[in-house]
C-alpha positions as CSV (number, residue, x, y, z in Angstrom):
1,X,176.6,85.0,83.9
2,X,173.4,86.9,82.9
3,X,170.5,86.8,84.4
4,X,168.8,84.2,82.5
5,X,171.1,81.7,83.0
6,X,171.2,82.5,86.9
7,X,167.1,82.2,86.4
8,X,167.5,78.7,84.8
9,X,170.4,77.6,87.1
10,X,168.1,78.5,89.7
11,X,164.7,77.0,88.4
12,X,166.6,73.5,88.1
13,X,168.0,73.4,91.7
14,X,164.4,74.8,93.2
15,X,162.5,72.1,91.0
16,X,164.6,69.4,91.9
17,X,164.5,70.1,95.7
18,X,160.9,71.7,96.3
19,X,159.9,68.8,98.1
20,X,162.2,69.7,100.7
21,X,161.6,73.2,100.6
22,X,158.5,72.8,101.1
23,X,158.7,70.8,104.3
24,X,161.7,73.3,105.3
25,X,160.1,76.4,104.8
26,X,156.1,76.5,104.2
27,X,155.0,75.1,107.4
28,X,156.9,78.8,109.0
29,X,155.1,81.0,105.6
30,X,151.7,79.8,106.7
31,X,152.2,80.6,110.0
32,X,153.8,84.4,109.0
33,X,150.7,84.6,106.4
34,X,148.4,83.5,109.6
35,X,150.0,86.1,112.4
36,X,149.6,88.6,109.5
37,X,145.9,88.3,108.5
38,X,144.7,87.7,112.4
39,X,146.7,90.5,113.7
40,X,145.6,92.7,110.7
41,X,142.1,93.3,112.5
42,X,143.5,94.8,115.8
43,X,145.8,97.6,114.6
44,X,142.6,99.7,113.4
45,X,144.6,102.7,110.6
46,X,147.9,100.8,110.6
47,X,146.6,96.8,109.2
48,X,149.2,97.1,106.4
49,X,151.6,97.0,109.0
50,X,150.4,93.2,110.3
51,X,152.4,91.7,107.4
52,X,155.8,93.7,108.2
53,X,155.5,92.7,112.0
54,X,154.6,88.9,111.4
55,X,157.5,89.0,108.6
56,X,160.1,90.4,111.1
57,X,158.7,87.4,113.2
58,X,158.9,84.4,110.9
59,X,160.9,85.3,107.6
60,X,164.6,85.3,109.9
61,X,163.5,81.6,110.7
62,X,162.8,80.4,107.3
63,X,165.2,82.9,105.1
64,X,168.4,81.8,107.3
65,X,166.7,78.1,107.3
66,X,166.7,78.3,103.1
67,X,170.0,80.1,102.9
68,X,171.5,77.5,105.0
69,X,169.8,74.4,103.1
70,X,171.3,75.7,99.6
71,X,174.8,75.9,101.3
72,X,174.9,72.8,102.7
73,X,173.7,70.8,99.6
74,X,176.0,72.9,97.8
75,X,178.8,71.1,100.1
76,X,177.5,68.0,99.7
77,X,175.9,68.1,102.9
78,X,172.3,66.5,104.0
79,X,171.3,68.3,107.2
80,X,167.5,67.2,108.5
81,X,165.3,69.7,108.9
82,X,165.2,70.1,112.4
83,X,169.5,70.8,112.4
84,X,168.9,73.4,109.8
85,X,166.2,74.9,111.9
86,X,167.9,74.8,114.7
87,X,170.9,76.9,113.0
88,X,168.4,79.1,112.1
89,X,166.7,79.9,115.1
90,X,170.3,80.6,116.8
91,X,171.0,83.0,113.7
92,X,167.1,85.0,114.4
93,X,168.6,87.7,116.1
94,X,170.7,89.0,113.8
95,X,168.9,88.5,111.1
96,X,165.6,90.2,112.4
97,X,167.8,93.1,113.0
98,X,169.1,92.8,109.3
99,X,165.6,92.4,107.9
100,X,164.2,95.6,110.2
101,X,167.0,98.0,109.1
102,X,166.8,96.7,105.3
103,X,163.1,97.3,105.6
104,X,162.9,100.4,106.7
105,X,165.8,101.4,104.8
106,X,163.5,100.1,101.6
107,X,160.4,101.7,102.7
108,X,162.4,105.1,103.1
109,X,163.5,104.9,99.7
110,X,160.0,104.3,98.2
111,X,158.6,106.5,99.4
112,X,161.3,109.3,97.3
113,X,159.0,108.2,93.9
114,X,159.7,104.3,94.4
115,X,162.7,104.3,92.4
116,X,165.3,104.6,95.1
117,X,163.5,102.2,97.0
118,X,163.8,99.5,94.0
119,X,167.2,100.2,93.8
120,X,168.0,99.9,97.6
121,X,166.1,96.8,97.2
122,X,168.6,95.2,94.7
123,X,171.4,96.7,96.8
124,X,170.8,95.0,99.9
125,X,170.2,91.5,98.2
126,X,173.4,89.7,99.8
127,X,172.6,91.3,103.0
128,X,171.4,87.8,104.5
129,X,173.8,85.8,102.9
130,X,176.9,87.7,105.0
131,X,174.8,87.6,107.7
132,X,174.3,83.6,107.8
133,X,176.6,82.7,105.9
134,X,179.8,84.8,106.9
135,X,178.8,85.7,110.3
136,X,178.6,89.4,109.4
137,X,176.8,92.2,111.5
138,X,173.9,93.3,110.4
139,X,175.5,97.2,109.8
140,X,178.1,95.2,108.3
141,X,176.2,93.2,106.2
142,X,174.2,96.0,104.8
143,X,177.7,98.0,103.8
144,X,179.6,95.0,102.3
145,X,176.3,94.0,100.1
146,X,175.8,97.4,98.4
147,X,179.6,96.7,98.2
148,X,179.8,93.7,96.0
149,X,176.1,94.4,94.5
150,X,178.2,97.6,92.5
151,X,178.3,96.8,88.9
152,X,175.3,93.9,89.0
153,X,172.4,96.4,89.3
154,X,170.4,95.8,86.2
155,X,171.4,91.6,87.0
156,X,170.1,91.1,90.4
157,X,166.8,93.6,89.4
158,X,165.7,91.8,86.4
159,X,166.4,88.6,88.5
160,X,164.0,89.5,91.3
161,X,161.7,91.2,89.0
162,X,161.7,88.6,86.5
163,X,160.0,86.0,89.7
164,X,157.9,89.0,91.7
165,X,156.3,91.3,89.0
166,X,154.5,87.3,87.7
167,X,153.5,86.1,91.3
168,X,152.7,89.9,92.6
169,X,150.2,89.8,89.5
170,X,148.6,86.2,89.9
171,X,148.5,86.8,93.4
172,X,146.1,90.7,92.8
173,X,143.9,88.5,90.0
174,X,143.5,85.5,92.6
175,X,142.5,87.4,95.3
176,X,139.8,89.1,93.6
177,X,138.6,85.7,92.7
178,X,138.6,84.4,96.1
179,X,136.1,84.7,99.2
180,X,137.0,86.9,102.1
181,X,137.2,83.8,104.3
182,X,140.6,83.2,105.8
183,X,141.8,79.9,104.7
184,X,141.8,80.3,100.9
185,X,143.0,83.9,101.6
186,X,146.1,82.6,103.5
187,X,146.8,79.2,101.7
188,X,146.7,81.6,98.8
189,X,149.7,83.8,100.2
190,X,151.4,80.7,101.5
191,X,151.3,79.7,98.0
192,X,152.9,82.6,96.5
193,X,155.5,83.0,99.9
194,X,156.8,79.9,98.9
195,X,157.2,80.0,95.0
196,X,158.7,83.4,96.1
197,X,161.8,81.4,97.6
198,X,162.7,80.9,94.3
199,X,164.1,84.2,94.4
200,X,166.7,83.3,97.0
201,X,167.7,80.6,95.6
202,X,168.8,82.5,92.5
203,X,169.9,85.1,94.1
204,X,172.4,83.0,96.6
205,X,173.8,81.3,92.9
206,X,174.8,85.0,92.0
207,X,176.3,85.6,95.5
208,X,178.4,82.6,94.9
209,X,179.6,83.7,91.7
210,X,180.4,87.2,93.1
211,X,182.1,86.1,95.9
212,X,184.1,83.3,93.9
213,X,185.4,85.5,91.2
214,X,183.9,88.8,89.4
215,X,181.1,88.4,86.9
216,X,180.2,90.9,84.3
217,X,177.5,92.8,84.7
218,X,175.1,91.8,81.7
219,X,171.3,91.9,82.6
């Protein structure tokens, strides 16, 4: 499956169920976008830091509440909100660990000329899935998703970079439109976290399909 179709798999699932999403998942992104512009102010050289630490803080809860969400519907199962919550809360401490190591690991490789850092970043895509979904460690996690990412490169990049490169961009133009007060600043980011989910939600249909069977890697 290319990535196109995974993009319009993906776009008909997240359309369908934003609603949901939504309540799932954006009340915890306006509270990481809030820790991260509040605490911005008190860490004097190091601010672009604020958004790393209130992401190692809130994304676990929200990214293992979404991954969960798409595998239950996907079973047929309708979870509330509070059940896949609490799943994910129980799940946090793995998966902050996952998200620190994949960071760093990500921030490493940008800084070699960015390129190894993109790469890295397309690498380590299944990383949460094993972790939430196959009760992996996070070491192991990181090894078995640049495992079954090998071949599916130029798939999962053009999938991520299809969704980010758009928002990234309508995010930098907004923001220049915008006042420096905080509440359109974060409902802004909120905004874009969330339509950023999207994302995960193709990127847990391609998991599927690796998992299930191999798929040929045609971007």
């Amino acid at each position: 499956m290319n990535a196109m179709t995974l993009l319009r798999d993906a776009w008909y699932f997240f359309h369908r169920h934003a609603a949901h999403l939504a309540l799932l998942c954006l009340p915890l992104i306006l509270l990481e976008r809030l820790a991260g512009n509040l605490l911005a102010p008190y860490l004097g050289d190091w601010q672009g830091s604020a958004d790393l630490l209130a992401g190692l803080l809130f994304y676990p809860l929200y990214g293992a509440a979404l991954i969960l969400y798409l595998d239950t519907r996907t079973r047929g199962l309708r979870p509330g909100s509070a059940a896949l919550l609490a799943m994910a809360l129980r799940l946090w401490p793995s998966l902050a660990l996952l998200t620190a190591l994949s960071t760093l690991l990500i921030m490493l490789g940008a800084s070699l000329f960015i390129l190894p850092g993109l790469w890295l970043m397309a690498r380590l895509a299944f990383a949460d899935f094993l972790v939430v979904l196959q009760g992996f460690t996070p070491l192991a996690a990181l090894g078995d998703s640049m495992a079954l990412t090998r071949g599916q490169f130029w798939r999962i990049f053009t999938v991520m970079m299809a969704v980010m490169l758009p928002l990234w961009g309508l995010e930098a133009f907004l923001s220049g439109l915008l006042s420096e007060d905080l509440a359109p600043r974060v409902l802004l980011e909120s905004l874009i976290g969330f339509a950023q989910l999207f994302v995960g939600v193709a990127l847990y249909r391609c998991f599927m399909l690796t998992v299930s069977g191999p798929i040929t890697d045609t971007p």
